[in-house]
Steps between C-alpha positions, in 0.01 A plus 500: 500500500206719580198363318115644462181323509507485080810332527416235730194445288659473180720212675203380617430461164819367366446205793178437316660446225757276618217312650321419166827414370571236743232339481542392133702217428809613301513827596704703791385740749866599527509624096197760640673609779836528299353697188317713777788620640440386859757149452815588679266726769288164581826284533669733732180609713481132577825423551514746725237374709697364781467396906616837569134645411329322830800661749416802285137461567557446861696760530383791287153412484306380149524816335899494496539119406244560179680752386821306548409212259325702220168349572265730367680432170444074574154548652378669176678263264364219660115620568500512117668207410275336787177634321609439148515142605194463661323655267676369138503141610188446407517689174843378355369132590217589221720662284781187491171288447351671243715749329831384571672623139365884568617452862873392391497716171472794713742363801777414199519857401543672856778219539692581168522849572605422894786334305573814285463697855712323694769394294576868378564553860826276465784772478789306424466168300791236558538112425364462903245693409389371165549111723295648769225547256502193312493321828175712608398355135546166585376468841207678443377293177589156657283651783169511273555145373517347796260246611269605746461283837194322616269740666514465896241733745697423874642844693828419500511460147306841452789642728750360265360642179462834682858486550597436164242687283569812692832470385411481158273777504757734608707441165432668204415195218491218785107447592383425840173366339697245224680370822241399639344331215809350501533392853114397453338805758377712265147354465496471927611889515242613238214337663631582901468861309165473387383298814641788717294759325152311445556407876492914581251536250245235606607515872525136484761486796615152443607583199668787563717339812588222251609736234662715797745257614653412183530845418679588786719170442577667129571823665722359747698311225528827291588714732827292591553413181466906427730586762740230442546570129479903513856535669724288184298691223572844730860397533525386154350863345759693693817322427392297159232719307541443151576092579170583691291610213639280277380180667150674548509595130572113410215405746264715294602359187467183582158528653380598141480108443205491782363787395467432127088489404492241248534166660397123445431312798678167551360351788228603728423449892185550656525697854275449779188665399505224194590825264738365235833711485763489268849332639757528210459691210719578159514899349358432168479794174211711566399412156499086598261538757193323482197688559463915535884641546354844594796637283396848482407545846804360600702701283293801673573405826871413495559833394250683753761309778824594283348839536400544822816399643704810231201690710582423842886530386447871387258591803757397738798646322282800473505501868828420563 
């Protein structure tokens, strides 16, 4: 596929998108990439990223073995979803802080209309099917009301959730970010994110090396996990496609019950900057929350993200 400079910049931009995604609890990188129309091209570029590209590089030279493995299409994917994190953290961790209903409100309408965009994608519907979905349901709900672990900092650990979120991130309504809440990283991630960029920024280089290392321990982690994963979801869009979206279309319906803006908080932990954090929380009636429910706005927003994704949908089949 012969691509132009636009093109690679508007996946550039799609990767930025993914990025902010990810780095929201509840929320899936993979739904962006899906609804973008780049899914199935991701899973197989990595996929086919195998040993053969080094005897290809020694052999043909660097040239040959890039063009073998689709990396121009990777390379710009990933500078944006690399930016988009670096540059969002910080922003998304104000936003959950202080404006967390506008923040979901908007993130629960781009995920009901994924739902609508996927599942219409389903060309045959059969009991296997319809159990495929209700499974995605299941898993995916029991997912966001799971208790999330104690918070641990070591590398190994880091490595771990690398392994595992990236995973996540890769399926449409399963969030790399909720997982690790869940396995207890998130916090850890978020602030080796922040430390990594204020090290840069302040050329404090002590801080940056810190921040380095369990970066690259997260990268590692991902990047097996990544390459580990991509081959089953591959296999399993070629031979089992409409069992295929069906699960992801369950996942996405069941990560409504994260998503949902209106929430009471149960119990509360405080992280390691003493900042109090809510643990376990209830959905609750918009209309039963105590203090400002932002109802409006949130009204607003939901529909600007049910919108924006009909947007995307039309550009792209526009396109196609």
């Amino acid at each position: 596929m012969k691509r132009t400079f636009i093109d690679y910049l508007l996946i550039t931009l799609k990767g930025i998108c993914m990025g902010a995604a990810d780095v929201v609890p509840g929320v899936s990188g993979g739904t962006i990439a899906f609804i973008s129309g780049i899914y199935e091209e991701l899973l197989e570029t990595i996929d086919g990223f195998k040993l053969s590209f080094f005897k290809t590089l020694k052999l043909e030279g660097l040239k040959s073995a890039w063009q073998s493995v689709n990396a121009n299409f990777l390379a710009a994917l990933f500078v944006g979803i690399f930016i988009s994190i670096l540059t969002f953290a910080k922003l998304i961790s104000w936003l959950l802080a202080t404006k967390p209903i506008l923040l979901w409100s908007f993130f629960f309408g781009l995920i009901v209309a994924s739902v609508f965009f996927v599942g219409k994608q389903i060309s045959k519907w059969s009991l296997g099917v319809f159990l495929s979905l209700l499974a995605g349901i299941i898993v995916s709900y029991y997912v966001t009301i799971a208790r999330p672990m104690t918070e641990t900092d070591s590398y190994f650990f880091i490595f771990v959730a690398g392994f595992v979120a990236i995973i996540a991130m890769i399926l449409p309504g399963i969030s790399g970010a909720f997982i690790l809440v869940l396995m207890g990283a998130y916090q850890s991630v978020l602030n080796t994110v922040n430390s990594f960029r204020e090290g840069i920024a302040q050329g404090d280089w002590a801080l940056f090396s810190t921040s380095f290392g369990k970066l690259a321990m997260l990268m590692l982690g991902a990047i097996i996990g990544l390459k580990s994963f991509s081959g089953i979801l591959t296999w399993m869009f070629k031979h089992h496609k409409n069992l295929t979206l069906s699960i992801l279309t369950g996942f996405m319906i069941g990560s409504l019950n994260k998503i949902w803006p209106w929430k009471n908080v149960l119990i509360w932990q405080t992280n390691s900057e003493d900042v109090r954090l809510p643990l376990i929380e209830k959905n609750i009636s918009p209309l039963a929350f105590e203090g400002d429910n932002h109802l409006v706005y949130a009204i607003i927003l939901s529909f600007a993200g049910f919108f924006l994704i009909l947007g995307l949908e039309k550009i792209a089949s526009k396109k196609a």
